[in-house]
C-alpha positions as CSV (number, residue, x, y, z in Angstrom):
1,X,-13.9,-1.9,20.7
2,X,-16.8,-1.2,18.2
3,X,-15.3,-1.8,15.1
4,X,-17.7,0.2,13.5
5,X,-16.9,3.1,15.2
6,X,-13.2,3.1,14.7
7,X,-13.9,2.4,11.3
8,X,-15.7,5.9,11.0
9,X,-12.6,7.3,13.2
10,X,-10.4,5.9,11.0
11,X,-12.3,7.3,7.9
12,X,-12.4,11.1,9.7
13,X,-9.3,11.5,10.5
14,X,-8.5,10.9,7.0
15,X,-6.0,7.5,7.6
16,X,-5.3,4.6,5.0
17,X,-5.9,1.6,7.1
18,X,-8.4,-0.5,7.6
19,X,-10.5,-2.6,11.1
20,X,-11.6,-5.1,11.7
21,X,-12.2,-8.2,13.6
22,X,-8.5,-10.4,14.3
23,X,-7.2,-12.8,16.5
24,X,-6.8,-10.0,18.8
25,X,-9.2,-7.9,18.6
26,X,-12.0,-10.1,20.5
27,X,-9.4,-10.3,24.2
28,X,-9.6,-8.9,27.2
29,X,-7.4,-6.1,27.8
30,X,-5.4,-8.3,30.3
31,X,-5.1,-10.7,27.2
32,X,-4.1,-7.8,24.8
33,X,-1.3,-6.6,27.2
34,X,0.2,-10.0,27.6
35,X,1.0,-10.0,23.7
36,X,3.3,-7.0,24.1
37,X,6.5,-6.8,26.3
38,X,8.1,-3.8,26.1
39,X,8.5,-1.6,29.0
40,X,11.4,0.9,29.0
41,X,13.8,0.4,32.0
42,X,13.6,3.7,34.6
43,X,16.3,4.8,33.5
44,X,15.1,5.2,30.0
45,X,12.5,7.6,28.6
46,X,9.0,6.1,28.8
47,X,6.9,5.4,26.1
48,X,5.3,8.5,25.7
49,X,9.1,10.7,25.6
50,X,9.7,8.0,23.2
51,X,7.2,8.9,21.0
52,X,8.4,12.4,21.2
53,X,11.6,11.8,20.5
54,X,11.0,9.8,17.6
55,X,8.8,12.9,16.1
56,X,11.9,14.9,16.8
57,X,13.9,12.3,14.6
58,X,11.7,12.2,11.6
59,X,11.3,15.9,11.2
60,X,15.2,16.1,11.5
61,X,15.4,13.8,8.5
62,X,12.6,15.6,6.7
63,X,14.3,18.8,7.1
64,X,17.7,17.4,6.2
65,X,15.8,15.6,2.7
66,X,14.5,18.5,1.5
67,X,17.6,20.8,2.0
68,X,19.5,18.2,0.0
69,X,16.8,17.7,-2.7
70,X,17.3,21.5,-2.7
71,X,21.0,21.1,-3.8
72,X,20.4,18.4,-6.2
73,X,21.7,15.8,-3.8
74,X,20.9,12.0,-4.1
75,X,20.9,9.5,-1.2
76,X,22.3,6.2,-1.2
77,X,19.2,4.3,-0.6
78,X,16.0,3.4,-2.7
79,X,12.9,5.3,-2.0
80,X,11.7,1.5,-1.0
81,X,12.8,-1.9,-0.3
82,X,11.4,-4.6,1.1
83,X,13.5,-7.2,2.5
84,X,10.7,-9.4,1.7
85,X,11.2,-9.3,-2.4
86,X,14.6,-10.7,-1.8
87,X,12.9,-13.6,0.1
88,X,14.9,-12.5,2.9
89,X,12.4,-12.9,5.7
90,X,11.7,-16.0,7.4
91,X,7.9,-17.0,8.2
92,X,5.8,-15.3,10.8
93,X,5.2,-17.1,14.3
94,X,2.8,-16.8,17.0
95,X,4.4,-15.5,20.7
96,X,1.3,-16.2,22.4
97,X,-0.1,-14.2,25.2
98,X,3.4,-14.2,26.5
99,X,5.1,-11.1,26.4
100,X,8.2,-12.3,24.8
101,X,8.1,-9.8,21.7
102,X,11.5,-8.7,22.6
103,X,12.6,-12.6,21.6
104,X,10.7,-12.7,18.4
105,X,11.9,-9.2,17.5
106,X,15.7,-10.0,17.7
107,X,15.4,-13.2,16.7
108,X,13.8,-12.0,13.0
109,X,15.9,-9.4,13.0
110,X,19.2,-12.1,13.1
111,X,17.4,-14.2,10.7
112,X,16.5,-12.0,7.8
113,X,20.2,-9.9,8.3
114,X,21.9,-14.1,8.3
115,X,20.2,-14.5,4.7
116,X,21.5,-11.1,3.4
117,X,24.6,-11.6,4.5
118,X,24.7,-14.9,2.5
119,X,22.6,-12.8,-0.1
120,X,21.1,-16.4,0.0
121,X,17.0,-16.5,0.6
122,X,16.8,-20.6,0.7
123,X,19.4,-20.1,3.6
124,X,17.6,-22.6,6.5
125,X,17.8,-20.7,9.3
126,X,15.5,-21.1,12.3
127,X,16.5,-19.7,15.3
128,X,14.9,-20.3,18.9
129,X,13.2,-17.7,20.9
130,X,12.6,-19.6,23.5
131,X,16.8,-19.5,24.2
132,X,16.3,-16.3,24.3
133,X,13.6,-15.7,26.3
134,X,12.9,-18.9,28.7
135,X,17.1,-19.3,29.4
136,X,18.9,-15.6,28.8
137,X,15.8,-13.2,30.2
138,X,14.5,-15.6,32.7
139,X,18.5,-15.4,34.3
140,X,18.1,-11.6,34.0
141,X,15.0,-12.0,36.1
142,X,12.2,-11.8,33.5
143,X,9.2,-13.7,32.1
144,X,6.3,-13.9,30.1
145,X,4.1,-10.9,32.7
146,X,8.1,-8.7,32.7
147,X,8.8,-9.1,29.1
148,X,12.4,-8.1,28.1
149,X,14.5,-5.1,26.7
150,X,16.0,-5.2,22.8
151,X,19.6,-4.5,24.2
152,X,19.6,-7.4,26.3
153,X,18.4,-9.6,23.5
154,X,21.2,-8.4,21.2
155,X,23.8,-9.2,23.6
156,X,22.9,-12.5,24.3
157,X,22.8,-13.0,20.9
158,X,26.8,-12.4,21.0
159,X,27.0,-15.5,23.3
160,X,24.7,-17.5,20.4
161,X,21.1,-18.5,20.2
162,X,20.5,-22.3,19.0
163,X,18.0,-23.9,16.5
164,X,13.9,-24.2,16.5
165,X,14.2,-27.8,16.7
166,X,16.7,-27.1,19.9
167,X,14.4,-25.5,22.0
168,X,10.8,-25.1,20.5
169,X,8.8,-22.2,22.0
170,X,5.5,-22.1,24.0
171,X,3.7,-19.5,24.8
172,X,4.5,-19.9,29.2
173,X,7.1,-19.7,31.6
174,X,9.0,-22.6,31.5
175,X,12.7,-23.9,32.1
176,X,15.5,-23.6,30.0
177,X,15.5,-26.7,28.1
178,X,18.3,-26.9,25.3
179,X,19.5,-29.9,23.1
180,X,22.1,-32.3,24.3
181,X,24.0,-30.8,21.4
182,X,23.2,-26.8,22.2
183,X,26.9,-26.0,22.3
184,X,27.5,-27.3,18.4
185,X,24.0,-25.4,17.1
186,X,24.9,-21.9,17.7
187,X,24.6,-18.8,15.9
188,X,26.1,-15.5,17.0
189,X,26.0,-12.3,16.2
190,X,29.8,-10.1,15.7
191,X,28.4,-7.7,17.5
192,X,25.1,-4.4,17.4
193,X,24.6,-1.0,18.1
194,X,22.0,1.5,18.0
195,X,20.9,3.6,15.6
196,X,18.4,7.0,15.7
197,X,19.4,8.5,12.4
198,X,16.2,7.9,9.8
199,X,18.7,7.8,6.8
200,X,20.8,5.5,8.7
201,X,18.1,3.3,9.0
202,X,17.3,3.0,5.2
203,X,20.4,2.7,4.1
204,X,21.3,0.1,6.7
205,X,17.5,-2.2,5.7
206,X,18.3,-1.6,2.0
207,X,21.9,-2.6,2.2
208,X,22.8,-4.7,5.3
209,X,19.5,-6.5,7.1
210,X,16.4,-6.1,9.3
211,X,16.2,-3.2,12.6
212,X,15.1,-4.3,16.2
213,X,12.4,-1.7,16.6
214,X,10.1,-1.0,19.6
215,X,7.1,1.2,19.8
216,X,3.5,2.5,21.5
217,X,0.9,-0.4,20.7
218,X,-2.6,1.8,21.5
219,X,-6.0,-0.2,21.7
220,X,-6.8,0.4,17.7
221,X,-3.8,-1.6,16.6
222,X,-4.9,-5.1,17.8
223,X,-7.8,-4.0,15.2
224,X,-5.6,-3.7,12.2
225,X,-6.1,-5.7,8.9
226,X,-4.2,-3.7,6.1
227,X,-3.0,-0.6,5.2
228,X,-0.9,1.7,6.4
229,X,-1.4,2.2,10.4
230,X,-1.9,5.6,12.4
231,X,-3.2,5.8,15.8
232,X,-6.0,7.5,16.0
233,X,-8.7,5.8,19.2
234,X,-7.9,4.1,21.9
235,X,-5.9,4.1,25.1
236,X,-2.5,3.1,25.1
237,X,-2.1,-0.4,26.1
238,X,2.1,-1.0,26.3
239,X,5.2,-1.7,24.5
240,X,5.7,-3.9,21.9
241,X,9.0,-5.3,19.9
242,X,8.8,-6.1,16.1
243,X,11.5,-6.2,13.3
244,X,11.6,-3.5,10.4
245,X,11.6,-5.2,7.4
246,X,11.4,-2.2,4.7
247,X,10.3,1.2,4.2
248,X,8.0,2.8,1.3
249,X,8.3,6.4,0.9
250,X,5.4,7.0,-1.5
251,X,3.1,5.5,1.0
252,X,5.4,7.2,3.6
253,X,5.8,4.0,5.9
254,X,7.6,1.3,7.6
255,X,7.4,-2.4,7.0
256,X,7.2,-4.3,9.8
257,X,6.7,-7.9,11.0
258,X,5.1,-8.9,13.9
259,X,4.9,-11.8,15.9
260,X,1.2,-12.3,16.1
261,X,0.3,-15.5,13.6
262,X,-0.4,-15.0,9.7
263,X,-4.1,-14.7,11.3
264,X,-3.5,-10.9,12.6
265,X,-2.6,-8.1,10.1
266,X,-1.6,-8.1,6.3
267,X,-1.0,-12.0,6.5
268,X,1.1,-11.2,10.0
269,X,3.4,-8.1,8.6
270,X,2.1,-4.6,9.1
271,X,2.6,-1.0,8.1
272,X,3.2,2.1,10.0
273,X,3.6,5.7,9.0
274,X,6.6,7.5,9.7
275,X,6.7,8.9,12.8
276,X,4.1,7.2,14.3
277,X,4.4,5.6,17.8
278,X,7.7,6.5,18.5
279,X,8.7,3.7,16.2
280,X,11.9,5.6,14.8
281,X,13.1,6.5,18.9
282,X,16.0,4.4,17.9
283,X,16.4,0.7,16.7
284,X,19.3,-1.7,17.3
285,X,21.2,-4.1,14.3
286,X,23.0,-6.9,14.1
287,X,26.5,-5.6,12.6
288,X,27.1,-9.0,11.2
289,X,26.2,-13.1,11.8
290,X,29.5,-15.3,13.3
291,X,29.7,-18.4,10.3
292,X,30.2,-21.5,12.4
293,X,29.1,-25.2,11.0
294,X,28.6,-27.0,8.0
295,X,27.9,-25.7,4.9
296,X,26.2,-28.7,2.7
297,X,27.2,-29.0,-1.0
298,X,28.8,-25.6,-1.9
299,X,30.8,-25.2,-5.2
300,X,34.5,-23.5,-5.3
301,X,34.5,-20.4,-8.0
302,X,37.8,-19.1,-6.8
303,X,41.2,-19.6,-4.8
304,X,43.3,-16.9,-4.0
305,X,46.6,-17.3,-2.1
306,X,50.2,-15.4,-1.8
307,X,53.7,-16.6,-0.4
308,X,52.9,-15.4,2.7
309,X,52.7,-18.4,5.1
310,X,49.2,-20.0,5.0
311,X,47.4,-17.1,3.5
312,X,45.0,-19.2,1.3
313,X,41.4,-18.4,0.5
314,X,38.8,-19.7,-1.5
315,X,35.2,-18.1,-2.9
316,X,32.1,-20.7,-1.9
317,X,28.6,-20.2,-4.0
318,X,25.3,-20.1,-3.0
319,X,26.4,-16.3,-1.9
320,X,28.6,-17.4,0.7
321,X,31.7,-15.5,-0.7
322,X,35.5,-15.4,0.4
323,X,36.4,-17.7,3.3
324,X,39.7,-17.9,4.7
325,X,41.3,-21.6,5.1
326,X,43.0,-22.8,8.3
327,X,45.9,-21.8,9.4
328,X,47.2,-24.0,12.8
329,X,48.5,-26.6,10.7
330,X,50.6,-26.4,7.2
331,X,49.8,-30.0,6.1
332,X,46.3,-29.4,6.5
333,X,46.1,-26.4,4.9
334,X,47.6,-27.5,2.1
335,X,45.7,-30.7,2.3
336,X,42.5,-29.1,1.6
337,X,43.9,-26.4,-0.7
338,X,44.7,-29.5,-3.4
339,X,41.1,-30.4,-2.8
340,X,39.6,-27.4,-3.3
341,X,41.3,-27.1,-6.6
342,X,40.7,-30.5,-8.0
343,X,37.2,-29.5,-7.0
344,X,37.1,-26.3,-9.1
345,X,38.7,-28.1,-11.7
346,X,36.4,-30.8,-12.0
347,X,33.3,-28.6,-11.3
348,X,32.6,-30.8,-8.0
349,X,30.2,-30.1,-4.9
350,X,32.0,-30.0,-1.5
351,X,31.3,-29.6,2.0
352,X,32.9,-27.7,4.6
353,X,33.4,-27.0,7.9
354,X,34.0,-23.4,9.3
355,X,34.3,-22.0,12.7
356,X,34.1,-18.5,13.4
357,X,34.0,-17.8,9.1
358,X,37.5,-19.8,8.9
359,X,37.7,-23.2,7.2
360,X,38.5,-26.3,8.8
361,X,37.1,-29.2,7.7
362,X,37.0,-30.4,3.8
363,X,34.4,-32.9,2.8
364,X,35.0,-34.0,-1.3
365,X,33.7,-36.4,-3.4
């Protein structure tokens, strides 16, 4: 693409972003395509009714904003909010001309909602898209020339999705090839749905986490730098899966991250006007992150319990919150309720043990 040209295009149709040369740019079209990965199934609308539909959303929401500004009426959300300025979002990574997008989507999604959950940015949390994609999608029957749907993603993501270091990714078809250990290194999601309500999707980014989006990649988007995209040349090359990180309504735009290296983009992240590319069709969330493991030198700033039987709970730092202590044995229970006290009283770090957000192991000192 002359960059030059699209510049000018760019420029004439009166858009705030700006070309240029990126790790992208310079591929083949067969090269482009295989850094996508998003093809609707055929029972879904295609790309294009996407698109349309997505139009159809943000003008509903448009029409229902002003009517309420009309009436004096607030909304529950920010005008923006970047899940960024919380240091909610992990770094960017590089798919690789694999179209595994869907993967890298979810799996950013999961990551930046498990730190605001925790409300807890230094939260280590790494999780492998190759699980995803070389060991869930390749049973389903996909691979790196298929790529994968959102939906799928999110419900393996119910049965867990291990570490990095588990099962690093590279960019090619390959086995599934876990960790001796898989079974203990799991994170699961409670559960996702779908959402195709604009307001819905603010208030869920500014309160809750990161949306699962999908959306038309055209030609002139493997040429963006900065600013805030429109399409406006090209043909359309396929479907492509990122995670919404924040919104900016001044600049009237999503903002996204991608899965294309720090090398491609504003540093790897991207924004995209509202409306554009069927982006808003409808995105998918992760209602909540499962707790299951260790959590490493916590402090106790509160106990609460009642005289029902074994109805104790205590409140971990580091924005970890209310946690519920075992209940399938009374000695043990009350084992670690002592603890947990003489820890609160003595201001001392402890470790513990949860499965499934329920304490069951106690490690003081």
């Amino acid at each position: 693409m002359d960059l030059i040209k699209l510049q000018e295009s760019i420029n004439r149709a009166g858009a705030s972003w700006q070309a240029g040369e990126t790790s992208l740019s310079q591929l083949s079209d067969e090269q482009k395509q295989m850094y996508l990965g998003y093809q609707p199934r055929a029972d879904e609308p295609s790309l294009e009714e996407r698109e349309q539909m997505a139009r159809i959303n943000y003008e509903a929401y448009r029409a229902f904003q002003s009517q309420a500004q009309s009436q004096g009426k607030t909304f529950g959300y920010p005008t923006a909010y970047d899940l960024r300025t919380g240091g909610f979002v992990t770094p960017i990574k590089n798919q690789g001309g694999c179209g595994s997008c869907v993967a890298f989507g979810t799996a950013a999604t999961i990551e930046a909602t498990f730190r605001r959950q925790r409300n807890n940015p230094n939260l280590a949390i790494d999780l492998s898209e190759a699980h995803l994609f070389y060991c869930y999608a390749k049973a389903e029957g996909m691979s790196c020339g298929t790529g994968w749907y959102p939906d799928s993603a999110m419900e393996a993501a119910k049965k867990g999705v291990v570490d990095e270091a588990c099962f690093p990714y590279t960019a090619r078809d390959q086995s599934c090839n876990l960790c001796s250990d898989a079974q203990n290194r799991l994170v699961t999601i409670t559960g996702y749905h779908k959402i195709t309500d604009v307001s819905a999707m603010k208030e869920w980014l500014s309160t809750r986490g990161a949306l699962s989006a999908c959306f038309s990649v055209y030609n002139d988007f493997f040429s963006y730098k900065s600013g805030v995209y429109r399409h406006v040349s090209g043909s359309l090359a396929g479907g492509h899966c990122i995670s919404i990180i924040g919104y900016d309504d001044s600049q009237g735009c999503w903002i996204c991250k991608n899965s294309w290296d720090t090398t491609w983009g504003e540093n790897g992240f991207f924004k995209i006007a509202y409306g554009e590319c069927g982006i808003e069709a409808w995105v998918y969330v992760a209602d909540g992150i499962v707790e299951t493991g260790w959590l490493s030198n916590v402090r106790v700033q509160g106990l609460w319990t009642n005289n029902s039987d074994l109805n104790s709970y205590v409140y971990l730092s580091e924005g970890i919150g209310w946690r519920r202590l075992c209940t399938s044995n009374v000695n043990s229970h009350l084992d670690m309720l002592v603890q947990l006290a003489a820890s609160k009283e003595q201001d001392h770090a402890v470790s513990v043990y949860q499965n499934g957000g329920i304490i069951t192991q106690i490690y003081a000192w």
